[in-house]
PAZAPA-4460 file (N, C-alpha, C; in steps of 0.05 Angstrom, whole numbers, plus 32768, in hexadecimal, padded with zeros to 4 digits):
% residues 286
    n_x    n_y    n_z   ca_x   ca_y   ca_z    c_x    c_y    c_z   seq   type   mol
   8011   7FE8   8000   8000   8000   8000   8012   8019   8000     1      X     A
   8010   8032   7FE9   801B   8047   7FE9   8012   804E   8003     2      X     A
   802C   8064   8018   802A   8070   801F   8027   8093   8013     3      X     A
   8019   8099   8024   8015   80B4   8022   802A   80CB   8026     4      X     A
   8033   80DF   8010   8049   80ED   801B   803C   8104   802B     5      X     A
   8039   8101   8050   802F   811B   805B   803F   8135   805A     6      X     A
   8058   8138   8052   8063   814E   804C   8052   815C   8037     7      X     A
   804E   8156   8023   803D   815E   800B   801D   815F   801D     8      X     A
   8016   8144   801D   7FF2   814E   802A   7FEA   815E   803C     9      X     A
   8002   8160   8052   7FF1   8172   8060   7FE9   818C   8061    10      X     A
   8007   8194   8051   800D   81B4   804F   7FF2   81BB   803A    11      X     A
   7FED   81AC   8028   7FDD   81AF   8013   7FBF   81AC   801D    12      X     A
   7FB7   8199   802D   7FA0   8191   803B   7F9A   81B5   8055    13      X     A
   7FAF   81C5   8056   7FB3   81D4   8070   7FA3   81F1   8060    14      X     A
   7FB3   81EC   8045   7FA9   8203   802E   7F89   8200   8027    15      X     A
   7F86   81EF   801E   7F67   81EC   8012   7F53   81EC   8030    16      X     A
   7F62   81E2   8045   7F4C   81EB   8058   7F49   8208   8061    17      X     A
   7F62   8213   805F   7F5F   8235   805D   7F51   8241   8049    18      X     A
   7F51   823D   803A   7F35   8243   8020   7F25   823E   8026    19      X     A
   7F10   8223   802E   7EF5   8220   8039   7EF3   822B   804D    20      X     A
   7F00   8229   8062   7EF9   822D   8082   7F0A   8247   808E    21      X     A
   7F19   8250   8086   7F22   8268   8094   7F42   8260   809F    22      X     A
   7F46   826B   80B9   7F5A   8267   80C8   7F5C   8248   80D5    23      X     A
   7F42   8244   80E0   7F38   822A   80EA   7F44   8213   80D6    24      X     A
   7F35   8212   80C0   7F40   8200   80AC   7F61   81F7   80A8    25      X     A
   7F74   8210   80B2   7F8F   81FD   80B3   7F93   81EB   80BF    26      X     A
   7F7E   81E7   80DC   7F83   81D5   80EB   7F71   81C2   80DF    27      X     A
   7F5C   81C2   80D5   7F4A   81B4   80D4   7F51   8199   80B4    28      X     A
   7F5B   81B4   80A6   7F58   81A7   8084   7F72   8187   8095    29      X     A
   7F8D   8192   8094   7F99   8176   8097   7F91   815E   80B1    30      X     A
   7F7F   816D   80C5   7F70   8153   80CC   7F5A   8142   80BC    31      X     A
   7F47   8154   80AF   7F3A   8141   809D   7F4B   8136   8085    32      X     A
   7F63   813C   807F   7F73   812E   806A   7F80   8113   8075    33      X     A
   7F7C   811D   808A   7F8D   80FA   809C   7F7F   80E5   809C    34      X     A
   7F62   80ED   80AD   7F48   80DB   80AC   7F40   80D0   8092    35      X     A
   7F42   80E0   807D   7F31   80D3   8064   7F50   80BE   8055    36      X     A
   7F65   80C7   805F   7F7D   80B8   8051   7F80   809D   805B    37      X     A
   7F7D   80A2   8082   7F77   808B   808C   7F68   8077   8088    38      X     A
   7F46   8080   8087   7F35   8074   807F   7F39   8062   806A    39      X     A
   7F36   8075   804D   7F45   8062   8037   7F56   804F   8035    40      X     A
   7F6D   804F   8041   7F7D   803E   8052   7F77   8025   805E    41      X     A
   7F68   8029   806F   7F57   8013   807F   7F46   8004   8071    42      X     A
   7F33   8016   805E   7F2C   8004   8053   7F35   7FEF   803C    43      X     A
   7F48   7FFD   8031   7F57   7FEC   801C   7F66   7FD7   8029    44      X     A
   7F6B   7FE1   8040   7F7C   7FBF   8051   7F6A   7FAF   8055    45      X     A
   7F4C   7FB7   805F   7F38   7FA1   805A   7F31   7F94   8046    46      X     A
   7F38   7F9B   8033   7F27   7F93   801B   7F0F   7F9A   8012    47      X     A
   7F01   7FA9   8024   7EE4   7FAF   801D   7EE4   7FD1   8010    48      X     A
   7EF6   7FDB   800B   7EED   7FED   7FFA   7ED0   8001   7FF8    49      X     A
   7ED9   801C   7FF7   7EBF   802C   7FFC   7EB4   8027   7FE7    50      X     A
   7E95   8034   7FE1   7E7D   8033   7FD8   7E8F   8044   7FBF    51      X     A
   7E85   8037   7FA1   7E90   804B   7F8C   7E89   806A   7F87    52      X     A
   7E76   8071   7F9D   7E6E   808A   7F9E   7E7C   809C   7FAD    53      X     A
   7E86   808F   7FC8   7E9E   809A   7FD5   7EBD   80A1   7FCA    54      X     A
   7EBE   8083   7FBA   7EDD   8086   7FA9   7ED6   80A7   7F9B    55      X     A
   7EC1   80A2   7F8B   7EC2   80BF   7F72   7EC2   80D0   7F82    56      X     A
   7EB8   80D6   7F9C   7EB1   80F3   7FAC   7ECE   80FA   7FB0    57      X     A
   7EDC   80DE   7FBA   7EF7   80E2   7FC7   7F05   80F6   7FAF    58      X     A
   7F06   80EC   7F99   7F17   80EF   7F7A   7F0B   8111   7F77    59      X     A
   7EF1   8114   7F7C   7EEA   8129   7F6F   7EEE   8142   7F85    60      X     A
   7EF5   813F   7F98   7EFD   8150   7FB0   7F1E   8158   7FA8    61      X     A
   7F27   8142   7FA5   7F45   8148   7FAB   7F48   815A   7F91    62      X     A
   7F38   8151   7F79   7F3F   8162   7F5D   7F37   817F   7F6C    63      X     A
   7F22   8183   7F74   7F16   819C   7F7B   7F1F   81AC   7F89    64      X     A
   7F2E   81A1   7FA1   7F47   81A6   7FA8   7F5A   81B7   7F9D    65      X     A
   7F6A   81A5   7F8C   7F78   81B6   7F7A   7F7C   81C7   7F67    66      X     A
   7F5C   81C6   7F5E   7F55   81DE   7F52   7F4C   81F9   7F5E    67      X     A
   7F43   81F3   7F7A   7F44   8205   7F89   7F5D   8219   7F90    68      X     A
   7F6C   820A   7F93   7F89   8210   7F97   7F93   8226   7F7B    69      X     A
   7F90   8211   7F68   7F9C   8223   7F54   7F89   823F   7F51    70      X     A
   7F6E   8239   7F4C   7F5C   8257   7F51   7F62   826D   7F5F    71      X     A
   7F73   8268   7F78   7F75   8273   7F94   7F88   8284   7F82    72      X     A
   7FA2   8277   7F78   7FB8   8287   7F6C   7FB9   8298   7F56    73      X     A
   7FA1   8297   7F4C   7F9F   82A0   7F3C   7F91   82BB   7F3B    74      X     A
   7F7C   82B4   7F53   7F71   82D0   7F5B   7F87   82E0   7F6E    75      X     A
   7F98   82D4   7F81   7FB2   82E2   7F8A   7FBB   82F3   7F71    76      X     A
   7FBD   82EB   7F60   7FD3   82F3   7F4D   7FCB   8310   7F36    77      X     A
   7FAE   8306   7F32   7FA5   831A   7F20   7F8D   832E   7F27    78      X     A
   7F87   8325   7F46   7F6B   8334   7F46   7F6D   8348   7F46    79      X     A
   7F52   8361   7F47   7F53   8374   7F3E   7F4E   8383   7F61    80      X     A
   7F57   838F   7F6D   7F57   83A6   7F8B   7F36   83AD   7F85    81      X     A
   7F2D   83A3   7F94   7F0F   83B4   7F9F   7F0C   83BE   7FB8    82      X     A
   7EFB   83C5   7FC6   7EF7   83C2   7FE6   7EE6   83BC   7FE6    83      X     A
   7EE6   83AC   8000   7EE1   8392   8012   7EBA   8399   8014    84      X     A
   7EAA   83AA   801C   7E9B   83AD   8020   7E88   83A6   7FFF    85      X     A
   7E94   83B7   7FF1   7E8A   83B5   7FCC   7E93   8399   7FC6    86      X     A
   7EA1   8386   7FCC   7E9E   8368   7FC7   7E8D   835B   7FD2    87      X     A
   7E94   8363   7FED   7E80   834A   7FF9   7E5D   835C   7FF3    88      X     A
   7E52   8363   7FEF   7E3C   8371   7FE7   7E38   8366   7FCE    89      X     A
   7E50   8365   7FB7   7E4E   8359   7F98   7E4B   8343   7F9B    90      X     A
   7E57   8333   7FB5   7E53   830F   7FB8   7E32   830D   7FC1    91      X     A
   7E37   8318   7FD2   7E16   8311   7FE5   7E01   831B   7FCE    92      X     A
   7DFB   8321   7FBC   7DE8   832C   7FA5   7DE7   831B   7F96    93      X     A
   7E03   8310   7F88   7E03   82FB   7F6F   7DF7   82DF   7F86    94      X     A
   7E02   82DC   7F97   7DF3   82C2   7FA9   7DD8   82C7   7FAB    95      X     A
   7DC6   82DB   7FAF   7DAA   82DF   7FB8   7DA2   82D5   7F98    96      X     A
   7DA7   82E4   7F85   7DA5   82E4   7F71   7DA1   82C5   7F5C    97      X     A
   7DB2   82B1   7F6D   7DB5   82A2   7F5B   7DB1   828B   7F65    98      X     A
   7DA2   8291   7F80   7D93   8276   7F94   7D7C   8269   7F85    99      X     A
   7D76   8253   7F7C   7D60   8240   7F6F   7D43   823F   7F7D   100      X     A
   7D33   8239   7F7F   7D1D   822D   7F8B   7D1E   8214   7F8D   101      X     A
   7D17   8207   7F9F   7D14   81EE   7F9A   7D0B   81DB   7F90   102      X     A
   7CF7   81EA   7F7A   7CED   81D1   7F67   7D07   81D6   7F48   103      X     A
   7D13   81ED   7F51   7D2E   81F2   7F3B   7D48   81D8   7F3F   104      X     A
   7D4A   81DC   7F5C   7D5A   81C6   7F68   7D53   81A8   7F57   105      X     A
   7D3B   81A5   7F64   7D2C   8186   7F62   7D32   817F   7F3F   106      X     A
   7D2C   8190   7F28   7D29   818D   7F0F   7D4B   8189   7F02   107      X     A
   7D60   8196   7F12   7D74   8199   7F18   7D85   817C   7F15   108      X     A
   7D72   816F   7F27   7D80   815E   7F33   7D76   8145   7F27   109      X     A
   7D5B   8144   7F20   7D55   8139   7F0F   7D5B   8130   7EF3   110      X     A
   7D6F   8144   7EE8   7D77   814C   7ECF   7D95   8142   7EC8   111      X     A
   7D9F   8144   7EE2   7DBD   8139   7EDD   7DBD   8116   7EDF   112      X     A
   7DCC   8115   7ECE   7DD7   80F9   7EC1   7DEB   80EE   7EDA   113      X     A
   7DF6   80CE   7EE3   7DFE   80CC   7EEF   7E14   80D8   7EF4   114      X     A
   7E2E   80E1   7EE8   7E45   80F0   7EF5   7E34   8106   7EF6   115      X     A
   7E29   8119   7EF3   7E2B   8134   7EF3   7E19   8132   7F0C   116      X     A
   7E09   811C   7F15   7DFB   811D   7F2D   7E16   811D   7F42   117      X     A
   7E1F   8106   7F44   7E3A   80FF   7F51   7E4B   8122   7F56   118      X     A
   7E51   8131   7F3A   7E5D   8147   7F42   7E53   8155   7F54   119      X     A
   7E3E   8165   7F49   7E1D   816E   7F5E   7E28   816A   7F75   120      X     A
   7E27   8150   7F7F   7E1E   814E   7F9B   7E46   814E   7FA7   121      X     A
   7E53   8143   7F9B   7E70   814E   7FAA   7E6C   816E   7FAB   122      X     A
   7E68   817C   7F93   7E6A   81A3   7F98   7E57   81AD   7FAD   123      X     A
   7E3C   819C   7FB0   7E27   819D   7FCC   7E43   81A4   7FE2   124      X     A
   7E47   818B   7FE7   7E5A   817B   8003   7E6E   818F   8004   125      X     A
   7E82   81A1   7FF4   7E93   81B6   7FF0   7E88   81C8   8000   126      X     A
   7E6D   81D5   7FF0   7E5F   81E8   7FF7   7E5B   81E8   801F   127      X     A
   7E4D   81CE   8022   7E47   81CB   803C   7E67   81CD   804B   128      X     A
   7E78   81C6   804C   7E93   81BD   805C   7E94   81EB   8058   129      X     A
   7E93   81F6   8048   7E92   8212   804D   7E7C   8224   805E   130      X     A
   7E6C   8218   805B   7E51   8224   8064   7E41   8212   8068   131      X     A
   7E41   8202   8085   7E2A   81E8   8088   7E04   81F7   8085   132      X     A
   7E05   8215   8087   7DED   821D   8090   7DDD   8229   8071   133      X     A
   7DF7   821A   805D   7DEB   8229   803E   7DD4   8218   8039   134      X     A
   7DC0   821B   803F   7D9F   8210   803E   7DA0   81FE   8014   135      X     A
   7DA2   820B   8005   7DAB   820B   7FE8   7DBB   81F4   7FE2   136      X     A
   7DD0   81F1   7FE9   7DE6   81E4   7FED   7DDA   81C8   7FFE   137      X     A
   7DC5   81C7   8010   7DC1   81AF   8025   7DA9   81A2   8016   138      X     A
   7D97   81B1   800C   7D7F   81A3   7FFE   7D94   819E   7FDF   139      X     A
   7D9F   81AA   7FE0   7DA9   8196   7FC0   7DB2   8180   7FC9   140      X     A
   7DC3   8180   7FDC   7DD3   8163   7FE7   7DB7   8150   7FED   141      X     A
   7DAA   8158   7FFA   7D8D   814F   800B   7D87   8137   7FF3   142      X     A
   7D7E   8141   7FDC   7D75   8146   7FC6   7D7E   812B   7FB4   143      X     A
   7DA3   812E   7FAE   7DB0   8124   7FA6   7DBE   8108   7FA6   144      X     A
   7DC1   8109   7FCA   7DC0   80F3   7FDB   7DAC   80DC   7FDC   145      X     A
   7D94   80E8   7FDA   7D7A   80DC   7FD4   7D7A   80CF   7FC0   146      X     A
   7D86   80D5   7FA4   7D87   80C6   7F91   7DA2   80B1   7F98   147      X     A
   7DB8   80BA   7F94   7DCE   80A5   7F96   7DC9   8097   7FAE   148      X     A
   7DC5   8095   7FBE   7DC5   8087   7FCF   7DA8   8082   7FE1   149      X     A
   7DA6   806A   7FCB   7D85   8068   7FCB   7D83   8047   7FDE   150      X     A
   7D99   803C   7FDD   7D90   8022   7FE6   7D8C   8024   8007   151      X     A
   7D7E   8010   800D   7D76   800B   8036   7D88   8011   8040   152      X     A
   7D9E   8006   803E   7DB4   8008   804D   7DC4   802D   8048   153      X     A
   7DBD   8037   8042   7DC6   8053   803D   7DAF   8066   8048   154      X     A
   7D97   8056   804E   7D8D   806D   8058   7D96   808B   8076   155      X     A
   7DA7   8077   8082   7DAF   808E   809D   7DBE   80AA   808B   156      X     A
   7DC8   80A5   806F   7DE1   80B6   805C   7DBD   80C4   8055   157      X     A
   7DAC   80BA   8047   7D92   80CC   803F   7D88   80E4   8057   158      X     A
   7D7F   80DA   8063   7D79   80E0   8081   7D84   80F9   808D   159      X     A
   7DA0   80FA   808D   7DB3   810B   80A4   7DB0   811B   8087   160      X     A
   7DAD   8117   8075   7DB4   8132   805A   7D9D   8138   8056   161      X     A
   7D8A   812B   8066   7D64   813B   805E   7D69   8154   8076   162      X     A
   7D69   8139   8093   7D6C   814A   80A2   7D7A   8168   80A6   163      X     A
   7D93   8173   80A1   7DA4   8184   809C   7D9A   8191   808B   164      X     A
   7D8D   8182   8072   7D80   819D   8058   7D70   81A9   8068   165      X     A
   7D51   81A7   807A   7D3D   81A3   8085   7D4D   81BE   809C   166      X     A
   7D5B   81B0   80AD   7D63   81C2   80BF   7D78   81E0   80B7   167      X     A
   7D85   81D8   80A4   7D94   81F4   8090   7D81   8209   808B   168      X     A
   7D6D   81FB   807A   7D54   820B   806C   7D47   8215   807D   169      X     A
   7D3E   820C   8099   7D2B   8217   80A9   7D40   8231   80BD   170      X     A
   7D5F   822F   80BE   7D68   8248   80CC   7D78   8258   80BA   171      X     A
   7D67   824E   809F   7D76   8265   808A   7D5D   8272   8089   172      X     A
   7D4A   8272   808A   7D2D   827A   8088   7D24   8274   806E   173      X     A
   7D29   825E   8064   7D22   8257   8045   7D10   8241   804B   174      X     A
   7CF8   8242   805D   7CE5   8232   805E   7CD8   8221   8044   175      X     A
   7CD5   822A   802D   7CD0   821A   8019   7CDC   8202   8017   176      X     A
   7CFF   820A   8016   7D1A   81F2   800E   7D07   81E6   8021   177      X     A
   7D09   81E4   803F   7CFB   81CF   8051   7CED   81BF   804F   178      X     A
   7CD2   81C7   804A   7CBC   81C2   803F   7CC7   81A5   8029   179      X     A
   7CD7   81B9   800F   7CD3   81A9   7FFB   7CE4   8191   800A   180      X     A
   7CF6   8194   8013   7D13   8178   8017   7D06   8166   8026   181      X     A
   7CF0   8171   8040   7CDD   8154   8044   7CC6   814A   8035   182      X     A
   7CB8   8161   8026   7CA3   8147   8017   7CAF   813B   7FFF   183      X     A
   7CD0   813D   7FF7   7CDD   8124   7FEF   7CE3   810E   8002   184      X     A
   7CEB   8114   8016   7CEF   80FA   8024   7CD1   80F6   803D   185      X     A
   7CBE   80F4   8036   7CA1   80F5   8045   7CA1   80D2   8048   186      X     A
   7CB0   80C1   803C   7CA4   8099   803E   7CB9   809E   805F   187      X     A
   7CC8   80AE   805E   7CE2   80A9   8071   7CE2   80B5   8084   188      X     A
   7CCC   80CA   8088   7CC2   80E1   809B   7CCF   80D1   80B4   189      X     A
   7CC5   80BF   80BE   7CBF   80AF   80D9   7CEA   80AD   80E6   190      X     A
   7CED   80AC   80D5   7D12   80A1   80DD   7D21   80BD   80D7   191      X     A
   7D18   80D2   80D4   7D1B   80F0   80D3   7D28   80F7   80EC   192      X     A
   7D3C   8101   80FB   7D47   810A   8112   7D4A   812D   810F   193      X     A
   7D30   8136   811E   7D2C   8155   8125   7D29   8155   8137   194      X     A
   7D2A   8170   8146   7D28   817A   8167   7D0E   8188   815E   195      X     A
   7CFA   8181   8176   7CE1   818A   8171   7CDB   81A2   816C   196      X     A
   7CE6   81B6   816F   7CEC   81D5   816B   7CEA   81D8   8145   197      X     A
   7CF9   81C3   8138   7CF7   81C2   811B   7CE8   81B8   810A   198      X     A
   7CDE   81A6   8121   7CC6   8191   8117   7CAC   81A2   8111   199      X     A
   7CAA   81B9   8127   7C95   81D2   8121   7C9A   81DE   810C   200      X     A
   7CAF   81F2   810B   7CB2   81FF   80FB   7CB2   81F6   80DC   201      X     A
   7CB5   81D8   80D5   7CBA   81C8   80BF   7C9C   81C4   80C3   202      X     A
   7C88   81CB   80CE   7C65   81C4   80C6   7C57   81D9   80C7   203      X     A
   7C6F   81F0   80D3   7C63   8206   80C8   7C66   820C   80A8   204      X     A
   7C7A   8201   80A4   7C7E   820D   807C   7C6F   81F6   8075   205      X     A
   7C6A   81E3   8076   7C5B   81DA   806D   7C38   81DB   8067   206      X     A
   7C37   81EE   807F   7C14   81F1   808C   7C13   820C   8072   207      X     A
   7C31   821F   806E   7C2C   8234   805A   7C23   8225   8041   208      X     A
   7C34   820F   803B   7C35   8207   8022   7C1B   81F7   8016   209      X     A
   7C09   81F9   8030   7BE9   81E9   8025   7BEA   81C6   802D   210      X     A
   7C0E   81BF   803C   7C0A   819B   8036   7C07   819A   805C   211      X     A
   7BE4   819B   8060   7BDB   819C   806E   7BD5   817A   807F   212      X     A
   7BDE   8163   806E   7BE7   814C   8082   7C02   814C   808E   213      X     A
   7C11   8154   807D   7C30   8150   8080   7C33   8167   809A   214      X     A
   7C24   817F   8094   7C2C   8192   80AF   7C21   818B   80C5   215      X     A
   7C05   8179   80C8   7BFF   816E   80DA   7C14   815A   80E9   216      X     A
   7C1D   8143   80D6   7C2B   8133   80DD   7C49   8142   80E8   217      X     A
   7C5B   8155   80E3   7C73   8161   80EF   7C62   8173   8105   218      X     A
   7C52   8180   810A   7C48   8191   8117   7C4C   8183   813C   219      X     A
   7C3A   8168   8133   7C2A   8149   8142   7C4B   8142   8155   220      X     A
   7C58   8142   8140   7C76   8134   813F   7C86   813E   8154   221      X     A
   7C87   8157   8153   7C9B   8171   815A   7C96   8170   817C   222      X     A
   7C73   816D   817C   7C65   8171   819F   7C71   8151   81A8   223      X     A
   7C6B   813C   819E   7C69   8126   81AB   7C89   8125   81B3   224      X     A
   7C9A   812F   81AB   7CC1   812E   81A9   7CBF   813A   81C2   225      X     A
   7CB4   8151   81C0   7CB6   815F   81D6   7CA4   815B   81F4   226      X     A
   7C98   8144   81F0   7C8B   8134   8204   7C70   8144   820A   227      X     A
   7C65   8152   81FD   7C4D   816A   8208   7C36   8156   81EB   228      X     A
   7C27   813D   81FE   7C17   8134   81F1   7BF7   8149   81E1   229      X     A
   7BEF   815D   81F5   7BDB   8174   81FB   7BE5   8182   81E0   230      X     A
   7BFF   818C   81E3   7C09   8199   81C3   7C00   818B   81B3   231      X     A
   7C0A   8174   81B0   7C0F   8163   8193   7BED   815F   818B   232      X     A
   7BD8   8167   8197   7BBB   8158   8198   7BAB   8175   818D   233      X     A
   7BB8   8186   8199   7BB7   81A6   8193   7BB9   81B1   8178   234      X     A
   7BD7   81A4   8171   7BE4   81A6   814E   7BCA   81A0   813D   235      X     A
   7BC1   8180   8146   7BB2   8174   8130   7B93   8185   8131   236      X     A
   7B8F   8186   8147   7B74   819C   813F   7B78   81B9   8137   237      X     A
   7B93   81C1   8135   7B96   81DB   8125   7B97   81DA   8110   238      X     A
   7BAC   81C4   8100   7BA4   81C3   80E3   7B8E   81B2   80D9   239      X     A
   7B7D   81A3   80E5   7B5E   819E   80DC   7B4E   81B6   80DB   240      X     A
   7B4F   81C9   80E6   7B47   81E3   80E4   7B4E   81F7   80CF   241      X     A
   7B67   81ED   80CB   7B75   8202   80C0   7B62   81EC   809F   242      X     A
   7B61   81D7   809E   7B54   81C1   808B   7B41   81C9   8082   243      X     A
   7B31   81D3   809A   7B16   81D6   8092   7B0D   81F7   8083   244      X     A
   7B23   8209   8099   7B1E   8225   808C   7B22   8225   806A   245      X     A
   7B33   8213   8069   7B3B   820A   8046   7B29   81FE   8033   246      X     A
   7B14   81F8   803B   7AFB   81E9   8032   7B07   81CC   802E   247      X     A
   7B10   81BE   8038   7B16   81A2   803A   7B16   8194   8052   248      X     A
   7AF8   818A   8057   7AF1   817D   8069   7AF3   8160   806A   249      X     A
   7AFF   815B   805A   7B0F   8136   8059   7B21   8134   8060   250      X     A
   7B33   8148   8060   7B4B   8150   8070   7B4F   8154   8089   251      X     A
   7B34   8166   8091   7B33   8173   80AD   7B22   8150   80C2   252      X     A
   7B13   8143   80AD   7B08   8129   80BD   7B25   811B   80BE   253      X     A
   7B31   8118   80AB   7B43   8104   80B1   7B57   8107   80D0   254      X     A
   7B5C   8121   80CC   7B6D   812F   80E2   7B5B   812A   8105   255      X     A
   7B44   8131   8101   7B3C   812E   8119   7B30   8109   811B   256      X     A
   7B38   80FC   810D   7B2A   80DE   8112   7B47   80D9   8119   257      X     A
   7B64   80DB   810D   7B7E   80D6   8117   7B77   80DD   8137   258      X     A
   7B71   80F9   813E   7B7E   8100   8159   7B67   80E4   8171   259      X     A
   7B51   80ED   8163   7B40   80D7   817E   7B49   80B5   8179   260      X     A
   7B5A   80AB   8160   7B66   8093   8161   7B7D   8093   8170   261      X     A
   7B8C   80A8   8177   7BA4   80A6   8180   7B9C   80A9   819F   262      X     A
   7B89   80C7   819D   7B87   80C9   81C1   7B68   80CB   81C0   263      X     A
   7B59   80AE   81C6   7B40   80A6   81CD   7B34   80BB   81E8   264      X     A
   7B4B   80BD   81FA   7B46   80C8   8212   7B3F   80EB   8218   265      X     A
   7B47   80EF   81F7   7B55   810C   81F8   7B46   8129   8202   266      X     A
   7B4E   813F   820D   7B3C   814E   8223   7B35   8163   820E   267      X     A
   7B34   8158   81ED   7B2B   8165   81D5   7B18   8156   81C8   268      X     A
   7B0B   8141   81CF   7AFE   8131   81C6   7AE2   8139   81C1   269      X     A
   7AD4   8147   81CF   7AB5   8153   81C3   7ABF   8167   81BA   270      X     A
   7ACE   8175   81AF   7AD5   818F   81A2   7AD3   817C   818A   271      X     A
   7AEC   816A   8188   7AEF   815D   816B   7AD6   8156   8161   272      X     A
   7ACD   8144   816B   7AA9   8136   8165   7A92   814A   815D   273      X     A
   7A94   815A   8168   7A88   8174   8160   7A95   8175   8142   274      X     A
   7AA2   8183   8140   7AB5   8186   812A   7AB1   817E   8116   275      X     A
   7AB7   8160   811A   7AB8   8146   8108   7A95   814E   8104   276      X     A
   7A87   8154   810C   7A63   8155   8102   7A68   8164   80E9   277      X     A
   7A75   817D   80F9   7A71   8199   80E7   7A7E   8197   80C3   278      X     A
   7A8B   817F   80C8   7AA0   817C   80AF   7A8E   8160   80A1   279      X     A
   7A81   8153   80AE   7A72   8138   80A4   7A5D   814B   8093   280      X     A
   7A54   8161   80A6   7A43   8164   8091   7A40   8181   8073   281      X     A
   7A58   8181   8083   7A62   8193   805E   7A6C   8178   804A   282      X     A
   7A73   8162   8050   7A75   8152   803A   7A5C   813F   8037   283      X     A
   7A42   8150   8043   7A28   813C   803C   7A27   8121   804E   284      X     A
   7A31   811E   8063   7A30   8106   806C   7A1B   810C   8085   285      X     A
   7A11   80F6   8091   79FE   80F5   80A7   7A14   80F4   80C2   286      X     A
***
C-alpha cells in the first residue's frame, strides 16, 4: 500500500481549508485530510472498499481542491483593488439574485444524468463544509442524496441530509425549501430526527402551503416530542379548522376522527363531535 507523502498533504490540505473555512480551517483542513486518508486506508486493508459513490466524491474533492488552489492564485495575482464594503454588497446581490426555488432545484435535479448528478451533489457537500446554514446548498444535497442513495441500507445518509436541508431552510427563513425537502421525503416522515421546536415551525410552512395533513401530522409530531399530549390534540383541531375554513370538510372529518382514535379520553371530545356534525353535514351526510 502507497504511503502517503504528509509533507506535501498536509501543507496543501492546511491551504484549501483556509479557503473554505477561514483561519479555523488550517487546523481543521489537515485533520480532515488525515481521517479521510486513514479511512481509505483501512478500508483497502479490508478489502471491502467504499461505496463507488464515495470513491468519485473522494476523486472529485481532491480535483476541486486543486482547482481551488490554482483559482486562489490567480485571483492573488490579477485581481482588480475594490473596497471591501462594494464587494461584499456585489457578492450578497449576485447570491440573492441567483437563489432557485425549489421546484427549480427539484427539475434540476431531475435533469442531470448520472455523473453530473454525482458532481451536483459533491459541489452541494463543498458548499455545506463553507456554510453548513446555506439552506440552497442543503435541499440540493437533501434532494440529490435521495436519488443516489436510494437503497434501505443508506437510508440514515437520506435522512441526516433531509434532516439538515429541513433545519438549514427553516433558520434561513426559506420556509418553502422546508416544506418542499419534506413532502419529498413524506413515506420516511416517521424516522425523521427534529427537535420539536422544528417540527412546528416545519407545519407551519406547510399549513401556509395548503398541505393541510402533512401540517397536521409535523404540527401532532413536534407536541408529542415535547411530551405536552393537550398540545399535540390542540394542533389537530387547529388545522381541521383551519380544513374546514377552507371548504374541505373531508379533511377537517378526517382530522378530528384521527384525534378521538388516538385520544378516546380526550377533554376535546364533545367539541370534536360537535364539529364532526357540523362538517357531516356540509358533505350531506346524516
Amino acid at each position: 500500500m502507497d504511503r502517503p507523502n504528509w509533507k506535501i498533504v498536509l501543507p496543501v490540505a492546511a491551504a484549501v481549508g483556509f479557503l473554505i473555512a477561514g483561519f479555523w480551517g488550517l487546523l481543521l483542513g489537515p485533520i480532515a485530510a488525515a481521517a479521510i486518508i486513514s479511512l481509505r486506508q483501512k478500508k483497502r486493508a479490508d478489502g471491502n472498499g467504499a461505496d463507488d459513490e464515495d470513491r468519485r466524491l473522494a476523486a472529485y474533492m481532491a480535483e476541486a481542491a486543486k482547482n481551488e488552489l490554482a483559482r486562489a492564485a490567480k485571483r492573488e495575482a490579477g485581481a482588480v483593488q475594490v473596497s471591501a464594503p462594494a464587494s461584499a454588497a456585489g457578492r450578497s446581490a449576485a447570491a440573492t439574485a441567483s437563489k432557485p426555488s425549489f421546484d427549480e432545484l427539484k427539475q434540476r435535479v431531475e435533469r442531470a444524468d448520472g455523473r453530473e448528478a454525482f458532481d451536483a451533489l459533491a459541489a452541494a457537500r463543498l458548499a455545506l463544509i463553507e456554510n453548513s446554514r446555506d439552506a440552497h446548498a442543503a435541499a440540493e444535497s437533501a434532494l440529490l442524496t435521495k436519488r443516489l442513495a436510494s437503497r434501505r441500507e443508506q437510508a440514515d445518509l437520506r435522512l441526516r441530509a433531509a434532516a439538515h436541508a429541513i433545519t438549514a431552510s427553516l433558520d434561513s427563513g426559506v420556509a418553502p425549501l422546508a416544506a418542499g425537502v419534506f413532502n419529498e421525503f413524506v413515506s420516511e416522515r416517521t424516522a425523521l430526527s427534529l427537535p420539536p421546536q422544528k417540527w412546528e415551525a416545519l407545519g407551519r410552512a406547510l399549513l401556509a402551503q395548503g398541505s393541510l395533513m402533512e401540517a397536521a401530522w409535523t404540527m401532532h409530531a413536534g407536541a408529542l416530542i415535547a411530551g405536552d399530549r393537550a398540545m399535540a390534540q390542540k394542533r389537530l383541531i387547529e388545522v381541521a379548522g383551519r380544513a374546514s375554513e377552507s371548504r374541505q370538510p373531508a379533511v377537517a372529518l378526517r382530522l378530528y376522527g384521527t384525534l378521538l382514535a388516538k385520544y378516546p379520553d380526550s377533554q376535546f371530545a364533545d367539541f370534536v363531535r360537535a364539529n364532526m356534525k357540523l362538517e357531516q353535514r356540509k358533505l350531506g351526510k346524516s
